[in-house]
C-alpha positions in Angstrom: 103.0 101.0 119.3 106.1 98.5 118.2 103.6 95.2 118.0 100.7 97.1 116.6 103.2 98.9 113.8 104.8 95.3 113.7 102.0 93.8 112.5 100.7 96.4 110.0 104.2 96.4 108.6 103.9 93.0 107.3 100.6 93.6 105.8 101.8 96.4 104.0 104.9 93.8 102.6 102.2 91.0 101.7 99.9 93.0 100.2 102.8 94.7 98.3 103.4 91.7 96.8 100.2 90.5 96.0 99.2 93.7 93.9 102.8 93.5 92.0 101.2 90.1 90.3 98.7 92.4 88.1 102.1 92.5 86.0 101.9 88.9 85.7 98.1 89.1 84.0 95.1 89.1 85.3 94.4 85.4 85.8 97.3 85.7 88.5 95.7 88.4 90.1 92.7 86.6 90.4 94.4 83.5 91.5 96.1 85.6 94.1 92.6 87.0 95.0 90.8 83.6 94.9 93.6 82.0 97.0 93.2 84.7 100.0 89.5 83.7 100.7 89.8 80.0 99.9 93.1 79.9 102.6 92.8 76.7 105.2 89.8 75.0 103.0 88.5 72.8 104.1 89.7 73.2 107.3 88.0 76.7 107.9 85.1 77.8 105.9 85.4 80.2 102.5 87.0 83.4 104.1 87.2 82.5 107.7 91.0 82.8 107.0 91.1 86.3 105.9 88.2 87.3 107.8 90.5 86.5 111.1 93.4 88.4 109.6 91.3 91.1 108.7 90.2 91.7 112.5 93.8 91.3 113.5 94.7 94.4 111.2 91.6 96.4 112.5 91.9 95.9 116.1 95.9 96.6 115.0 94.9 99.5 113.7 93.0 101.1 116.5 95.0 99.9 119.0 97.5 101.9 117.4 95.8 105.2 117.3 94.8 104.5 120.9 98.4 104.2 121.8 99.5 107.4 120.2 97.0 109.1 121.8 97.6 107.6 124.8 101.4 108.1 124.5 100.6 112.0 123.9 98.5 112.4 126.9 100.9 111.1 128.6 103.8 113.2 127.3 101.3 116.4 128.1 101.0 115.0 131.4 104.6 114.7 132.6 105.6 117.8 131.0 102.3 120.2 131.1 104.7 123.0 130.6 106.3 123.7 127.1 110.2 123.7 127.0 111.7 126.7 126.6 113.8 126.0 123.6 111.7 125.1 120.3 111.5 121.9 118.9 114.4 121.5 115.6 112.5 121.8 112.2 113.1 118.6 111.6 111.5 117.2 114.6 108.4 119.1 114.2 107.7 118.4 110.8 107.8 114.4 111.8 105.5 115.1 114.5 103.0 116.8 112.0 103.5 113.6 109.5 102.7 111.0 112.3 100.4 112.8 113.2 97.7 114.4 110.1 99.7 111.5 108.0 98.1 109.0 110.2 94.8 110.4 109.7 94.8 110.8 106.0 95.9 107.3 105.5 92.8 106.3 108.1 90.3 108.0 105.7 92.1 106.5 102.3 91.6 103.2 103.6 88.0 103.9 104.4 87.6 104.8 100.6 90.0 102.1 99.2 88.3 99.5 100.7 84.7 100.5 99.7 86.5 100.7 96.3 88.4 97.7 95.5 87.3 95.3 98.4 83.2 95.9 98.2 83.1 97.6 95.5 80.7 100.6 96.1 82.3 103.4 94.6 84.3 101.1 91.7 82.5 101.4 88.5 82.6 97.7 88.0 80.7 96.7 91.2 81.3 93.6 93.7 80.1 91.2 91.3 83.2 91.7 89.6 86.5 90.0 89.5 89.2 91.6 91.5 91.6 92.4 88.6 88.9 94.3 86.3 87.6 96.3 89.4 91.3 97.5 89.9 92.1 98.2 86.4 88.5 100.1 86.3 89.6 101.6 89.7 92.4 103.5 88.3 91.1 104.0 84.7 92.8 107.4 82.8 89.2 108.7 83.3 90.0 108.3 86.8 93.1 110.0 87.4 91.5 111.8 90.5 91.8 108.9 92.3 95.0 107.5 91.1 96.6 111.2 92.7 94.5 110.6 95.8 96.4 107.1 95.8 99.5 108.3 95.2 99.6 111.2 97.8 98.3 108.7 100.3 100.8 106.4 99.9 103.5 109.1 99.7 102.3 109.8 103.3 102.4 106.2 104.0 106.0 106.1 103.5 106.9 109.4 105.5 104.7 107.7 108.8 106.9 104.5 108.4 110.0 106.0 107.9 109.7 108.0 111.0 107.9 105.1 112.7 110.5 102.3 112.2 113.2 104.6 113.1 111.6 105.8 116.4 111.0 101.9 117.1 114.2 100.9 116.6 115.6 104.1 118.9 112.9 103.1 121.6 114.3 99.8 121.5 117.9 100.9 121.8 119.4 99.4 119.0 120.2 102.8 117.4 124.0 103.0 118.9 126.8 104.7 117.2 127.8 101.9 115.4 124.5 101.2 113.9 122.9 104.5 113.6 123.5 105.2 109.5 122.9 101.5 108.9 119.6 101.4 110.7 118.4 104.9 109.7 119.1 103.5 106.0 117.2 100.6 106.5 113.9 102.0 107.7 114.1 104.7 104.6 115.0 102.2 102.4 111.6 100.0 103.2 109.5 103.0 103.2 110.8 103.5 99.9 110.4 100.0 98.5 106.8 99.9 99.2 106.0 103.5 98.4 107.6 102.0 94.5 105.7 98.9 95.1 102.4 100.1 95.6 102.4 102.9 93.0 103.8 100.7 90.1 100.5 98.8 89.6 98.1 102.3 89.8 100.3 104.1 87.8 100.7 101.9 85.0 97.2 101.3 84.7 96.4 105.0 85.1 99.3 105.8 81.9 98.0 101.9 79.9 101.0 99.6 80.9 98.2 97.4 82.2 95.0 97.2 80.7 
């Protein structure tokens, strides 16, 4: 769980960054774009590079869903009976994020990929450059998907709020001493790249960038 969430972490940072440069034009976002597939030429072939880091994320991904699930048998297993006092609010309603949260953000992916990446459901098409199918992505006309976006991402921030912190208990760094510090920390990431991915949508969607 704490490698696989590791690893999607920093490609939530990256990728953060890399749609932030739609503010700097769309030649840079292009160049940005282009410079992803064209990584380690001419040592690897056009898109081997991103290719690998693309299977990296995926098996990521699923490995950690698997360990969730796994995690949860396991929990059912050791304790097959409930406990007799409830669970705090507070403690349920994380569970329910981590849980429905990490499925809604599996099935936004599914559809922001076949968006933006191939193009299928983008009114501009694959052929197009990667700046014009995002601004034609989240078009005014559009806004249905701009909301979809935002509430995904909103959910996005919740799961790593709750996930970083629960890391950083598992690995018993959370002490007395550091336990406001550290809580701060993991909301104020979540909260960075919740801001950080809605800026570009949302300024296209309201014609900040056109």
């Amino acid at each position: 769980m704490a490698v696989t969430g590791a690893v999607m972490v920093l490609f939530l940072i990256t990728h953060m960054l890399g749609n932030l440069k739609i503010f700097l034009g769309k030649d840079s976002f292009n160049e940005y774009a282009h410079a992803l597939r064209t990584l380690f030429e001419p040592l690897l072939p056009y898109r081997a590079a991103l290719t690998i880091l693309e299977i990296v994320l995926v098996v990521s991904v699923v490995a950690h869903m698997w360990a969730a699930i796994s995690l949860a048998r396991r929990a059912g297993h050791a304790r097959p009976v409930k406990y007799v006092a409830k669970k705090s609010q507070a403690n349920g309603y994380a569970t329910h994020i981590m849980r429905f949260g990490g499925l809604t953000i599996a099935l936004f992916v599914v559809w922001h990929l076949l968006d933006l990446t191939f193009g299928v459901v983008n009114p501009k098409g694959f052929g197009s450059e990667p700046a014009d199918r995002m601004v034609a992505g989240f078009d005014p006309s559009r806004w249905w998907v701009t909301l979809l976006y935002v509430v995904a991402v909103v959910m996005v921030g919740l799961h790593l709020r709750h996930g970083i912190w629960s890391a950083v208990q598992t690995l018993g760094w959370a002490n007395r001493d550091r336990y406001k510090a550290l809580k701060g920390i993991a909301a104020l990431v979540s909260v960075a790249l919740v801001i950080g991915f809605l800026a570009p949508p949302l300024a296209i969607t309201f014609g900040v960038v056109k």
